[in-house]
N, C-alpha and C positions, 0 to 999 in steps of 0.2 A: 532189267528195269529200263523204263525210257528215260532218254538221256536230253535235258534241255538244248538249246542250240546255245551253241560256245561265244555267240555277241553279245548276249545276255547283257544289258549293266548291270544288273541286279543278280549275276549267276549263282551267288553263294544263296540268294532265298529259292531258286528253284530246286538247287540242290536240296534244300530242307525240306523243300515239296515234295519231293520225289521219293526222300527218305517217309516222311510223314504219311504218306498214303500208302506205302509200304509194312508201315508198322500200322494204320489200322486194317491191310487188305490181309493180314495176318501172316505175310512175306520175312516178319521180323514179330519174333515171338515175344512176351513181355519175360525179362531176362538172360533175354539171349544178347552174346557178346556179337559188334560187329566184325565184319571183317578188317584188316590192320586199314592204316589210313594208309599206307600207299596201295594193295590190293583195291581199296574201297575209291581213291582215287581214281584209279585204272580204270575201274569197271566202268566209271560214271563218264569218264571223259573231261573231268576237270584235273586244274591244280590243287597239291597236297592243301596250300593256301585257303582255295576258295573251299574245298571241303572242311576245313578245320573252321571256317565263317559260319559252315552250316551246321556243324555238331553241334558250336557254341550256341547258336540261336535256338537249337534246340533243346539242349540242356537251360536255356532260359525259360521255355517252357513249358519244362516237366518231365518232357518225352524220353529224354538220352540220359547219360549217367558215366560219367568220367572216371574211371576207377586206377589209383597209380597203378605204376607195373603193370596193370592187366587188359586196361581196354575199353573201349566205351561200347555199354552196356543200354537196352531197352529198361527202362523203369518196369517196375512189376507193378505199382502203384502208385498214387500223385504222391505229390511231395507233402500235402500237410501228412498225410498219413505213414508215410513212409521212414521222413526222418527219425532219428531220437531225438530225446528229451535236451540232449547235452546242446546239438544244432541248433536247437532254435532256441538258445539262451543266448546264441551273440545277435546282442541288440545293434542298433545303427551306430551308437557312440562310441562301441568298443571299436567294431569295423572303421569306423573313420576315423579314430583316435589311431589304429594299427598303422592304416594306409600311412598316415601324415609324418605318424614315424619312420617307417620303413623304407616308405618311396621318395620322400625327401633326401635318404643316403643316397638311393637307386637313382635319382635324378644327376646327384653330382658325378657317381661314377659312370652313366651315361653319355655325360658334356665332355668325358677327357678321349671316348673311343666312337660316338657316333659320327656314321658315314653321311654323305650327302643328299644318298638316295634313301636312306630312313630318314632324315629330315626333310625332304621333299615329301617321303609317305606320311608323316605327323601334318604335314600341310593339309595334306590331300584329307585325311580323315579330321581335321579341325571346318575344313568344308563342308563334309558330310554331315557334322554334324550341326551347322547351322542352316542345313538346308530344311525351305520351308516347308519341301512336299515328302521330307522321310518322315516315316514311323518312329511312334515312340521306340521300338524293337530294334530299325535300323540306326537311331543315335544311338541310343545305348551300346548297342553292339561295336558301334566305330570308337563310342569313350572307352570302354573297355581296349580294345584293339590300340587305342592310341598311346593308356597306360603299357598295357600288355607289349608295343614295339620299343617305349623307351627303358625296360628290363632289359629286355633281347640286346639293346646297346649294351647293355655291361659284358656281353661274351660269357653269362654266369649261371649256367642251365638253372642252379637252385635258385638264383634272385629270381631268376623268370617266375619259379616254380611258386614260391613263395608270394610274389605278387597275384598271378593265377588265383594261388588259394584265400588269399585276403580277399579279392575284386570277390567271385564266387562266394563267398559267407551269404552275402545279402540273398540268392535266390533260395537258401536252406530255412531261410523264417521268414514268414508272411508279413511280421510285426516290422521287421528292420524294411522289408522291400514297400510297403506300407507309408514307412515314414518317412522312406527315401525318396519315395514320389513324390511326396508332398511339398518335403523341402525345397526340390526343384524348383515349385511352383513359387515359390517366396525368396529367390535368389536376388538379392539388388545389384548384382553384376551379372552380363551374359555368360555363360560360359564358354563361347568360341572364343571370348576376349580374355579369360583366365590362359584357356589351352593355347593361346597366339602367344602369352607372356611366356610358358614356358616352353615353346619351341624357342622363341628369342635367343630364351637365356641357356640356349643347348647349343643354338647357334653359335655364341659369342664363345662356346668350349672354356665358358667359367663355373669350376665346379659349388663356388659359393651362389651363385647368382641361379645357377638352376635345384639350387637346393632351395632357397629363399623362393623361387619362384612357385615350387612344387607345395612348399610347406606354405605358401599365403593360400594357393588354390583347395589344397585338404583341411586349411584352416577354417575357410570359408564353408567349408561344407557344412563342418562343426559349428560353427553358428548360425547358419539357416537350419540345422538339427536342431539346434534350441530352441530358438523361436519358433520352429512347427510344432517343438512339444511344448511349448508357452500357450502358443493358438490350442492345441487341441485340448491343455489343461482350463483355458478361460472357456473355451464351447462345452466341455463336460461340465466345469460350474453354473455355467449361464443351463445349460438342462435341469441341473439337481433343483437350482432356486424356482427355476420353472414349474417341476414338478413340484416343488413343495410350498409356492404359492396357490398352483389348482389345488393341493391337498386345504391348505387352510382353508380357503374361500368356499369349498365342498362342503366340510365341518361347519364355517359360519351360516351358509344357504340353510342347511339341514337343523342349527339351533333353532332359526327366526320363522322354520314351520311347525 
């Protein structure tokens, strides 16, 4: 495979490029496992890091397929059709409601073991993500990454694992990733100014204050959830009354001929 050149800013999307053209030049079969991530690192010329940037963005769409114990996998088909029925029953509020629990602990046990240089990298990706010319694909990717580095503070491969698997729910239902864009869209806070709060409060190594601070930011989430499904419940009414005034005014045209 060709290999991007290594000053890349962006190295971890060429790495997915490289992957991606790969898997449609049929180099990478649909079910076929890759090779390990350091092998797969080797070959390409990058770090384990910036290939793990590139699996994740592809498993964001669609392409790859995470499997524990055994390996990231080519998708054999997209994902609506692919999942089961059980997957895409977690809606957005369970997924946000898990997060706020879970990572709220993860935040505090975070504040008593994180290093300088993970807080300088939570920096670094709270930038990224308010930057004005990334992609929707590359913020997401750094929120995630931003969650996903304050786990890795706890030293606790299963918190990592378990956060991993929470963040992840949302690309297994179209309906949760649906609603989760939308909320964005209706945020009355930045979210580089939530994610600034909680490096702060990881800063100051107080486990109550990066707890409070994780649990105001998943709390927030949860309520721009509601209110996009308030907006989308008033646009469905506002259609139905639509329709069913053309229905009446139909019926009245058609008595008065």
């Amino acid at each position: 495979m060709p290999t991007p050149a290594a000053n890349s800013p962006r190295l971890y999307q060429q790495i997915a490029a490289t992957i991606e053209r790969a898997i449609a030049e049929g180099r990478y079969q649909p079910g076929q496992r890759l090779a390990s991530e350091r092998d797969l690192a080797e070959e390409l010329g990058v770090s384990r890091p910036t290939l793990r940037r590139a699996v994740i963005a592809l498993e964001m769409r669609g392409l790859l397929e995470s499997r524990q114990g055994s390996g990231v996998y080519v998708r054999r088909t997209t994902v609506a059709t692919s999942l089961p029925t059980r997957d895409l029953d977690i809606g957005a509020f369970d997924q946000a409601e898990a997060r706020r629990l879970f990572e709220g602990e993860v935040a505090a046990l975070a504040a008593t073991l994180i290093t300088d240089e993970e807080l300088a990298y939570l920096e670094s990706l709270v930038v990224e993500m308010n930057n004005e010319n990334a992609t929707k694909e590359q913020s997401e990717l750094a929120d995630r990454q931003f969650h996903t580095t304050i786990a890795r503070a706890t030293r606790n491969s299963a918190v990592v694992r378990v956060v991993e698997n929470t963040w992840d729910l949302r690309y297994k239902s179209p309906l949760c990733m649906q609603l989760l864009e939308r909320a964005r869209d209706v945020r009355r806070r930045p979210l580089n100014d939530e994610h600034q709060d909680i490096v702060e409060s990881l800063r100051t190594r107080d486990p109550k204050a990066a707890r409070a601070a994780m649990q105001a930011h998943l709390g927030g989430l949860i309520e721009n959830l509601l209110l996009t499904a308030e907006l989308q419940e008033m646009e469905q009414t506002r259609a139905r009354l639509a329709a069913k005034r053309e229905q009446i005014e139909r019926r009245a045209a058609s008595a008065n001929t």
